[in-house]
C-alpha positions in Angstrom: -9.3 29.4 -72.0 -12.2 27.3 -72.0 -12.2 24.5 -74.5 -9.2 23.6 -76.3 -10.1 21.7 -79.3 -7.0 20.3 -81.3 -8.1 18.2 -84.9 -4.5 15.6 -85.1 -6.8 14.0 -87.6 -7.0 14.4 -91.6 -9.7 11.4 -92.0 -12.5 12.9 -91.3 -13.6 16.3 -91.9 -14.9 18.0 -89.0 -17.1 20.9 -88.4 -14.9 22.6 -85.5 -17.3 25.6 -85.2 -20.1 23.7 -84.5 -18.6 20.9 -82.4 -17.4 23.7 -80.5 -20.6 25.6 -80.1 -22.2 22.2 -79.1 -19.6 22.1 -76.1 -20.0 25.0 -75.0 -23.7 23.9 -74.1 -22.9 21.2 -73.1 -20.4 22.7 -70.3 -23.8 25.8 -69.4 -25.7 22.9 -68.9 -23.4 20.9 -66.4 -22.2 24.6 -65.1 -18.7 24.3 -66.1 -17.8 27.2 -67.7 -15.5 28.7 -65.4 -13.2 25.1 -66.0 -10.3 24.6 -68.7 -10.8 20.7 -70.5 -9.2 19.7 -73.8 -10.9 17.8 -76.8 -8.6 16.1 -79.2 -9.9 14.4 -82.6 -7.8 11.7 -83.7 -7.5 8.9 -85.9 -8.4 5.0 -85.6 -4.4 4.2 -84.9 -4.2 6.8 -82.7 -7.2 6.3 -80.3 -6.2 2.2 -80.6 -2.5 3.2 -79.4 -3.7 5.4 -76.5 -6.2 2.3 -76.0 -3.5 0.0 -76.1 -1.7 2.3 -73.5 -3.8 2.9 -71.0 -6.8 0.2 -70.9 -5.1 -2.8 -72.4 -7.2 -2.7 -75.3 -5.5 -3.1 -78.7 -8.5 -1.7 -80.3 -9.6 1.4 -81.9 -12.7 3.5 -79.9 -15.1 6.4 -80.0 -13.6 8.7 -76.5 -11.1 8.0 -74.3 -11.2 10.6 -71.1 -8.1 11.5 -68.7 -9.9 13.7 -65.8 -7.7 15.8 -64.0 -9.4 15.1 -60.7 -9.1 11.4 -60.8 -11.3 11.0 -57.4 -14.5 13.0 -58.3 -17.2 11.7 -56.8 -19.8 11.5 -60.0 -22.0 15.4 -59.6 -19.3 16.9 -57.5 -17.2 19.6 -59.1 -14.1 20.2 -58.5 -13.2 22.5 -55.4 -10.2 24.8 -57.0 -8.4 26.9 -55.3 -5.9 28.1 -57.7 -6.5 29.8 -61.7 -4.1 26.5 -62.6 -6.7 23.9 -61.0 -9.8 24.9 -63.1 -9.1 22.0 -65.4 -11.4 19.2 -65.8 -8.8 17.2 -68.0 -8.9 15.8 -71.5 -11.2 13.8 -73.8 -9.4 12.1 -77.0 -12.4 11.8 -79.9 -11.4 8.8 -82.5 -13.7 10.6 -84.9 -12.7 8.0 -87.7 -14.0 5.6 -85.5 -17.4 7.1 -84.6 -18.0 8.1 -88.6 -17.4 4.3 -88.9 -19.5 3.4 -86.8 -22.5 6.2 -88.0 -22.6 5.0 -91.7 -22.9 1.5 -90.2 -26.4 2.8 -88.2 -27.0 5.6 -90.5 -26.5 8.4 -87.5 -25.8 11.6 -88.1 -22.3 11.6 -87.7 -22.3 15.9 -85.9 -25.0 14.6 -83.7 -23.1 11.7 -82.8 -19.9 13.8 -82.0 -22.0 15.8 -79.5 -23.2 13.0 -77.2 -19.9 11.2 -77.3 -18.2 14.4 -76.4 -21.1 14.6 -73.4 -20.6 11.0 -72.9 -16.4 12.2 -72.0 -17.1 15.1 -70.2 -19.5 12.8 -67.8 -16.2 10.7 -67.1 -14.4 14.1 -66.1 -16.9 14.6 -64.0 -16.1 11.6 -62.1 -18.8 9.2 -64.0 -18.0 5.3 -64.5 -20.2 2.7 -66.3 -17.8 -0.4 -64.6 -20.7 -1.6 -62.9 -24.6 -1.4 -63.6 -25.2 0.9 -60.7 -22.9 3.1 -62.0 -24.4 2.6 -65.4 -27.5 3.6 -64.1 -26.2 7.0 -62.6 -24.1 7.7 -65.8 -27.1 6.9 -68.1 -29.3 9.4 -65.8 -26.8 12.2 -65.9 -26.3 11.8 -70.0 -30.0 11.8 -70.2 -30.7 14.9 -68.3 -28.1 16.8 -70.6 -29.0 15.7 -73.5 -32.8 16.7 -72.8 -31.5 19.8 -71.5 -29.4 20.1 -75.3 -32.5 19.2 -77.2 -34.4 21.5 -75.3 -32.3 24.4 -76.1 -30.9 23.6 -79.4 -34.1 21.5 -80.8 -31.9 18.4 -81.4 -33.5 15.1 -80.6 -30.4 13.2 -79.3 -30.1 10.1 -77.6 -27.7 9.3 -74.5 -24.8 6.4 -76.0 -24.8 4.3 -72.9 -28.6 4.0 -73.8 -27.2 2.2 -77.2 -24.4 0.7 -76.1 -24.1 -2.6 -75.0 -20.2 -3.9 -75.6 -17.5 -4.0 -72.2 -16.6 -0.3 -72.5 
């Protein structure tokens, strides 16, 4: 299957084609092709209920990630035995949020998409920012793939722990 990318959004338009190509570098570069994971664009009210839900946050949000292997220690991939467990989980884009956010800074909203997405896919992987050390490790491992995505697509983007300072 590869990457199931489902738009439940109508805010936004979206370039589905290319945020899909960008994923699929994204997963060569992290060698995770052979694994399933979801990517869902939403809305602001629906990233804020899921939000709500699950962190206790009323607010809306740029990616929200639901690994499927909960207990990943961060560079460790998964150790599948059957077709049904090559699945690294789900990452829920709130793409009206993030365009929000990129006319506010004046980023280029496709750009944007790609390192959140790579931001999500680090927290399937068993990433956590919840404490500066792991911070640290998350903002190396975002680094190294998004010099590794410049480098093959001749982008020039920047990780978003780098730029972000709010509790997350």
């Amino acid at each position: 299957m590869g990457v199931l990318l489902r738009n439940l959004q109508n805010v936004v338009p979206l370039r589905r084609a290319r945020l899909r190509k960008d994923v699929e570098t994204l997963r060569h570069i992290l060698g995770i092709q052979k694994f399933d994971l979801g990517l869902i664009c939403v809305d602001n009210a629906r990233i804020q209920r899921i939000n709500n839900v699950y962190r206790k946050k009323n607010v809306p949000t740029d990616v929200l990630s639901f690994p499927f292997y909960e207990d990943l220690r961060p560079g460790k991939l998964p150790c599948s035995m059957h077709r049904d467990d090559f699945n690294l989980g789900d990452i829920f884009l709130g793409v009206e949020y993030i365009m929000q956010q990129c006319q506010q800074t004046d980023q280029d909203f496709n750009g944007t998409l790609t390192v959140v997405t790579a931001h999500g896919i680090c927290h399937l992987l068993g990433y956590r920012h919840d404490t500066a050390e792991e911070w640290n490790e998350m903002l190396r491992k975002e680094s190294y793939i998004l010099s590794e995505f410049n480098r093959l697509t001749g982008s020039h983007l920047e990780p978003l722990t780098k730029k972000c300072t709010r509790d997350v």
